[in-house]
PLY file of the C-alpha trace (Angstrom):
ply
format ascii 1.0
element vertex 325
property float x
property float y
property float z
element edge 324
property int vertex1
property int vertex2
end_header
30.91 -5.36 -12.49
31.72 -9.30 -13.23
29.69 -10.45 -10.67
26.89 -9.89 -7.80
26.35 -11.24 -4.36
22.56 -10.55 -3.27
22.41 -10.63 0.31
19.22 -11.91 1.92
18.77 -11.56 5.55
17.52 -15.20 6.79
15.47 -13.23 9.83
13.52 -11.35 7.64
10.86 -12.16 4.80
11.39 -12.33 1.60
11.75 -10.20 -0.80
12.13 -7.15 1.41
11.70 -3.71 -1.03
15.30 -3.43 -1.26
15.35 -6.63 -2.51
13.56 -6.31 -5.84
14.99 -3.46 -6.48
18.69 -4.76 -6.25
17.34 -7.88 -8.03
15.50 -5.16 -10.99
19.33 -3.63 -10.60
20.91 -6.61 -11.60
18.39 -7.68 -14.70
19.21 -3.86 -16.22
22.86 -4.93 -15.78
22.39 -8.25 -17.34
24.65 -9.57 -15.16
25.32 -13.51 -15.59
27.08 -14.91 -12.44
25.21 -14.65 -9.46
25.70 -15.73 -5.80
22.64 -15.57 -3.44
23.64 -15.18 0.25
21.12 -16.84 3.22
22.32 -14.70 5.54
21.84 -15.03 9.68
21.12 -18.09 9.79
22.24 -18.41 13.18
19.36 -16.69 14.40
16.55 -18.84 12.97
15.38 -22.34 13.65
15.76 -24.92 10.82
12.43 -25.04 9.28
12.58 -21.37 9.06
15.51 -21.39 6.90
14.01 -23.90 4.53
10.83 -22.19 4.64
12.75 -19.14 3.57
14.82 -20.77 0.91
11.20 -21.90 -0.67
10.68 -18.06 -0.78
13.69 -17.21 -2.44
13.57 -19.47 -4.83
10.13 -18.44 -5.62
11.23 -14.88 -5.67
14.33 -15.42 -8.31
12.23 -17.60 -10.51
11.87 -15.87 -14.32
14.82 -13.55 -13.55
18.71 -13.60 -13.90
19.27 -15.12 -10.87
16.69 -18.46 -11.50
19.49 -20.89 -11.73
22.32 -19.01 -8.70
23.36 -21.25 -6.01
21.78 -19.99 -2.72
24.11 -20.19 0.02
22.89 -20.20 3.66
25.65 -18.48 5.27
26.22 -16.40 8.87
28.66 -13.39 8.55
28.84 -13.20 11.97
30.20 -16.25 12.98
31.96 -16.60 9.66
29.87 -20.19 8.70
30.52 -21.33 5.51
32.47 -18.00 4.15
35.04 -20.19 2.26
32.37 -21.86 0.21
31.39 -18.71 -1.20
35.17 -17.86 -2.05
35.35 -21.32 -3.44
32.34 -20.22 -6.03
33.74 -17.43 -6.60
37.25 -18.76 -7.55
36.57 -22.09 -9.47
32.84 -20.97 -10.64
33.29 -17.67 -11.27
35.56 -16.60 -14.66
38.00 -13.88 -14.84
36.66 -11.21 -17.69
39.35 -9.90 -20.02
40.75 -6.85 -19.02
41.65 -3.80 -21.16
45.41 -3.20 -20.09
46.64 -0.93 -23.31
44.07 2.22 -22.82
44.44 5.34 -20.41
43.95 4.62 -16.82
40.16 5.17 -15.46
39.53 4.99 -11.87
35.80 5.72 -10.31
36.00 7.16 -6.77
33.77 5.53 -4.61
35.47 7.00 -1.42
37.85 9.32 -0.60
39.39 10.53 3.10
42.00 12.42 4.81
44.73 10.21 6.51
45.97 13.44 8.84
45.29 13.07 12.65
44.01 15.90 14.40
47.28 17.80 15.80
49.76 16.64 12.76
52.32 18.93 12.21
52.59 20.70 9.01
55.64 19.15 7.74
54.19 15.60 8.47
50.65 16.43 6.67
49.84 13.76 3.55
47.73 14.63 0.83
44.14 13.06 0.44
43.36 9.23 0.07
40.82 8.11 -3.02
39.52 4.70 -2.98
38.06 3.13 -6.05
38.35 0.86 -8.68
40.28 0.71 -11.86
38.08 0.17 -15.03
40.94 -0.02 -17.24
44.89 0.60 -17.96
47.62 0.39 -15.62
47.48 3.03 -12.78
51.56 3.18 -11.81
53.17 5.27 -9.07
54.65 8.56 -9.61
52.15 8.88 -12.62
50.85 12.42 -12.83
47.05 12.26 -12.64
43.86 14.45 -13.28
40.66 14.72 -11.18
37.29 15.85 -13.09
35.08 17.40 -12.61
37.47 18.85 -9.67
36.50 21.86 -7.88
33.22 22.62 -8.76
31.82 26.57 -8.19
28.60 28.31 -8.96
28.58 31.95 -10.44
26.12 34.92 -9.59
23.47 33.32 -12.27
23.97 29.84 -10.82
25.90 28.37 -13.83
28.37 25.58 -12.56
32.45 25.88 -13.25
34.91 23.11 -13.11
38.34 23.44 -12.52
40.23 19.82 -12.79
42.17 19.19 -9.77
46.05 17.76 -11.25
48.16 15.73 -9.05
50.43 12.93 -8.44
50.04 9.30 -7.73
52.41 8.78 -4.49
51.19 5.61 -2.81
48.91 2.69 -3.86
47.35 -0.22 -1.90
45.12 -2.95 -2.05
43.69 -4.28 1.75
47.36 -3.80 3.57
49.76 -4.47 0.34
51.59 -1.65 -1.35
51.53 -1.35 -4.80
54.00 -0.23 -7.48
51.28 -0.04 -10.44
47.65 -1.88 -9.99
45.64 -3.28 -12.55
41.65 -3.79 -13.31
39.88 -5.74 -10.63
39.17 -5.02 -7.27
39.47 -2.32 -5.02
42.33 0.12 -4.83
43.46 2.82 -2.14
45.08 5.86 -4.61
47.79 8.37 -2.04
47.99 11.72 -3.80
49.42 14.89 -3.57
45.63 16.41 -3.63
45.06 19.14 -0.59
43.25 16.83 1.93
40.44 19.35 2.71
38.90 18.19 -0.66
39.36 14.91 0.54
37.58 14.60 3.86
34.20 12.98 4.31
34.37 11.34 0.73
34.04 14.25 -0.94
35.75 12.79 -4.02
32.38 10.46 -4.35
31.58 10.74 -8.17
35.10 12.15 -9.79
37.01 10.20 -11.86
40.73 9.44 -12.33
42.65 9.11 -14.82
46.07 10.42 -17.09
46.37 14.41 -17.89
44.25 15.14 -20.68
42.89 11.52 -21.06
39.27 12.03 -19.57
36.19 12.36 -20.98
34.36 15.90 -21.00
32.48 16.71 -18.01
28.55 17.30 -18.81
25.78 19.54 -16.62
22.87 18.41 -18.99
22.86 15.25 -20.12
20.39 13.53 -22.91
19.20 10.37 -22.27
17.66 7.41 -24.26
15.84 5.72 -21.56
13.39 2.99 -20.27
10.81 2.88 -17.14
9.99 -0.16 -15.18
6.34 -1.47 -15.90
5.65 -1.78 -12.03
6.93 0.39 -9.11
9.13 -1.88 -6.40
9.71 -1.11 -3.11
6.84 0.25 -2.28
3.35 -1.40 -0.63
0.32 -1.45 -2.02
-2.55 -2.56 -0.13
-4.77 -4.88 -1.45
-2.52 -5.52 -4.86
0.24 -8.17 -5.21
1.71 -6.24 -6.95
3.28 -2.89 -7.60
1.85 0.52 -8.91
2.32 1.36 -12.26
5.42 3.35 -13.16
4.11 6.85 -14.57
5.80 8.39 -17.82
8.61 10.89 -17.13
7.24 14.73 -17.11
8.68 17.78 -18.07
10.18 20.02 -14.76
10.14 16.68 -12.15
13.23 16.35 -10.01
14.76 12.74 -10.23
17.80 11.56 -8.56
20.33 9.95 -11.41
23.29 7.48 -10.64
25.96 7.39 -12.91
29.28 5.70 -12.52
30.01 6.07 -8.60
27.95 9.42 -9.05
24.40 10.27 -7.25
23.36 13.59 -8.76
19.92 15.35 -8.79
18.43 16.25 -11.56
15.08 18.11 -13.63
13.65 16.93 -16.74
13.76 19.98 -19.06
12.78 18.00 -22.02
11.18 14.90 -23.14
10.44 13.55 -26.88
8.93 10.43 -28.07
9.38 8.58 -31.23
8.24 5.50 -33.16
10.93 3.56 -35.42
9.96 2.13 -38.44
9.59 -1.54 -36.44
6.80 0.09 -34.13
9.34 0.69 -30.97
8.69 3.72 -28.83
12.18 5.86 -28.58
11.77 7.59 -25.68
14.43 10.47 -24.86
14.72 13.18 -22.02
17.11 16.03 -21.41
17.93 16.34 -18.04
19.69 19.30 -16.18
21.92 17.91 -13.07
22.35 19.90 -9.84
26.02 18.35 -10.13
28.69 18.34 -12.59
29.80 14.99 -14.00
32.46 13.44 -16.09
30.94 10.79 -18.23
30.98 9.04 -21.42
28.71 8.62 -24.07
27.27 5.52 -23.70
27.52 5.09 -20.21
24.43 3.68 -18.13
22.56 4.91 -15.53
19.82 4.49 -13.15
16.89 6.61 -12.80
14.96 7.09 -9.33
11.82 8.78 -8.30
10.97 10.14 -5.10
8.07 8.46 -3.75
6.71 8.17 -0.20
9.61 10.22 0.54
12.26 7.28 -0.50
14.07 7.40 -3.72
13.02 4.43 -5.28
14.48 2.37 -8.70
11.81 3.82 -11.73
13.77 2.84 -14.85
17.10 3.01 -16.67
18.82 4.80 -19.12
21.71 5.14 -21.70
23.80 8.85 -21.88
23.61 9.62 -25.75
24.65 12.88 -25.72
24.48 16.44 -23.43
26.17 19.81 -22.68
29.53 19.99 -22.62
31.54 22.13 -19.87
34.49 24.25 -21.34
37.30 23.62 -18.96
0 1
1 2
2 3
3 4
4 5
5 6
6 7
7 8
8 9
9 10
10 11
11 12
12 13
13 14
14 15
15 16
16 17
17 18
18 19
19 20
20 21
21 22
22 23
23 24
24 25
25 26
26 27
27 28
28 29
29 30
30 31
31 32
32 33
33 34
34 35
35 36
36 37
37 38
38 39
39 40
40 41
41 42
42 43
43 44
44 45
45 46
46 47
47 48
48 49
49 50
50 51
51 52
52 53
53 54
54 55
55 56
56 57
57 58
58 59
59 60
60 61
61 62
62 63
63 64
64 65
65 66
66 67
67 68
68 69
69 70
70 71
71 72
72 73
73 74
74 75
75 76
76 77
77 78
78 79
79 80
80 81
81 82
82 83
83 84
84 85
85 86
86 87
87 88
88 89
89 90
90 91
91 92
92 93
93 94
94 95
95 96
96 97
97 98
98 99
99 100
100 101
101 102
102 103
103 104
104 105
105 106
106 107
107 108
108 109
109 110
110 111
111 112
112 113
113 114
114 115
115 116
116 117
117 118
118 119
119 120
120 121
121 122
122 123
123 124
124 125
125 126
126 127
127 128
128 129
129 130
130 131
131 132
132 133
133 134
134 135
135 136
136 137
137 138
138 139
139 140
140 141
141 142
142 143
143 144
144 145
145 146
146 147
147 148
148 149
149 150
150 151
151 152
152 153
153 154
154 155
155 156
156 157
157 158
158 159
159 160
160 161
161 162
162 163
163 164
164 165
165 166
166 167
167 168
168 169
169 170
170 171
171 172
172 173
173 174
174 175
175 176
176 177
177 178
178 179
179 180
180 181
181 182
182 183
183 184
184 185
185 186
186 187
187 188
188 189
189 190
190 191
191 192
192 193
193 194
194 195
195 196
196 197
197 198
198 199
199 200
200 201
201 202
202 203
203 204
204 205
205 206
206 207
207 208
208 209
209 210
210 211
211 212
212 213
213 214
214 215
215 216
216 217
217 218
218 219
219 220
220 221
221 222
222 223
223 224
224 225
225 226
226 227
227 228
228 229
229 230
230 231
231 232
232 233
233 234
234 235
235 236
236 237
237 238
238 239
239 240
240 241
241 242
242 243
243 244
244 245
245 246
246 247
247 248
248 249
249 250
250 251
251 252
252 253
253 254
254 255
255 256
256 257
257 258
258 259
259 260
260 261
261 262
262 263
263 264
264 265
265 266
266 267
267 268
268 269
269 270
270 271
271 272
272 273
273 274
274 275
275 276
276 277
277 278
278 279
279 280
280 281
281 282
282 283
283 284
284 285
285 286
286 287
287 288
288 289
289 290
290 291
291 292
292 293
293 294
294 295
295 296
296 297
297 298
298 299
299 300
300 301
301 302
302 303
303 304
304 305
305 306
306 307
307 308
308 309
309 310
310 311
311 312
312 313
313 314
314 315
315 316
316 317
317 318
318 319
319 320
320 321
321 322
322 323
323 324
């Protein structure tokens, strides 16, 4: 991610729970460019704009976003939409982009393009949408999906079998591509059955060249950190949150990783001291879904309180069980 755009709703106070938690979201990222959006301003009188703007800059102050631009905008009526694309252009630099590895795409949707009716011969093959974390993605390029078809045995133990295709059409908004590049959004035509497909059912795989991906994990050790106060949720009497509890052994969390939302139980947890004093904490968790990941890779822990999943703490994949394929 190069960049964030956190959308505040002008007719609403500020911060809303969502807020803080997309604002805790971007600290863990350490994200550096910013754009905060004053959104709806149409429906609210002057004063209560600026009133609101005192709030959000109140609410920003101490955190990445301090010193973003606040832009009072109104999707609706499409007020002041080319300032923000004038921030992002002349304000906003272009990262460097790894063009030499393996293509690695993250789905983030996925569809079937087939009306109801088509005829056989006219049928297309499913439709993933996502975006290209590095290499060149080219057409006619023959592809693997992983974790793929995912199965449970008698005992419960998950199988993978990587789905293999071809890349037959790309696009970006209406243009067709011939090959597509890091940055931005990308629509990926395959030669994948569209049943697996439909109803973004792709969510959470990952694309890439045959034999090019990394291994696909069902338990997965972490090296992770809790927030020190619970957002999102109201507590009367207190400004401010509860107090985030320590991770226990058997709770269910919800963990994102990549473009992936999986459940998950702790099965483990261990604590350790380094020789500077710092707490190590570490926790084995065993996901409910099967998930092709890197060592290394972030994610985002949740807890489910007040029957919301809500933003608890962080973490960093170190290590896991491996899937034979």
């Amino acid at each position: 991610m190069d960049a964030a755009l956190l959308l505040i709703a002008g007719n609403e106070t500020c911060p809303q729970p969502q807020t803080s938690e997309h604002m805790a979201a971007i600290d863990v990222m350490d994200l550096k460019h910013i754009i905060i959006l004053q959104n709806k301003i149409d429906l609210i009188k002057e004063q209560q704009a600026i009133e609101q703007h005192r709030d959000i800059v109140d609410f920003v102050k101490g955190t990445m976003a301090e010193n973003a631009p606040i832009i009072p905008i109104s999707a609706q009526l499409k007020y002041n939409i080319e300032v923000i694309s004038e921030y992002v252009v002349k304000k906003i630099p272009i990262p460097l982009r790894d063009f030499t590895s393996e293509p690695r795409l993250i789905v983030i949707r996925s569809f079937d393009v087939n009306k109801p009716g088509s005829e056989v011969d006219s049928l297309k093959g499913g439709v993933a949408g996502g975006s290209l974390l590095k290499g060149v993605l080219k057409v006619g390029q023959e592809i693997e999906v992983r974790p793929g078809i995912t199965t449970k045995d008698a005992e419960g133990n998950l199988h993978c079998v990587p789905i293999r295709s071809r890349v037959l059409t790309m696009f970006a908004e209406n243009n067709d591509l011939q090959y597509a590049v890091p940055g931005g959004l990308i629509g990926v035509g395959t030669k994948i059955d569209p049943t697996l497909c439909i109803g973004d059912r792709l969510v959470g795989h990952v694309i890439g060249s045959e034999g090019s991906l990394p291994p696909i994990y069902t338990l997965i050790e972490i090296q992770y950190h809790l927030m020190r106060r619970l957002l999102g949720v109201r507590t009367e009497g207190k400004s401010k949150g509860a107090k985030v509890d320590n991770l226990s052994k058997n709770e269910v969390l919800l963990v994102n990783i990549g473009s992936l939302s999986a459940g998950g139980r702790v099965s483990a947890i261990r604590e350790t001291k380094n020789k500077h004093g710092a707490v190590d904490k570490r926790a084995k968790v065993i996901l409910t879904s099967a998930v092709c990941t890197d060592v290394g890779e972030k994610i985002a822990i949740s807890r489910k309180i007040n029957k919301h999943w809500r933003l608890i703490g962080w973490g960093t994949i170190k290590g896991g069980q491996k899937m034979a394929i």
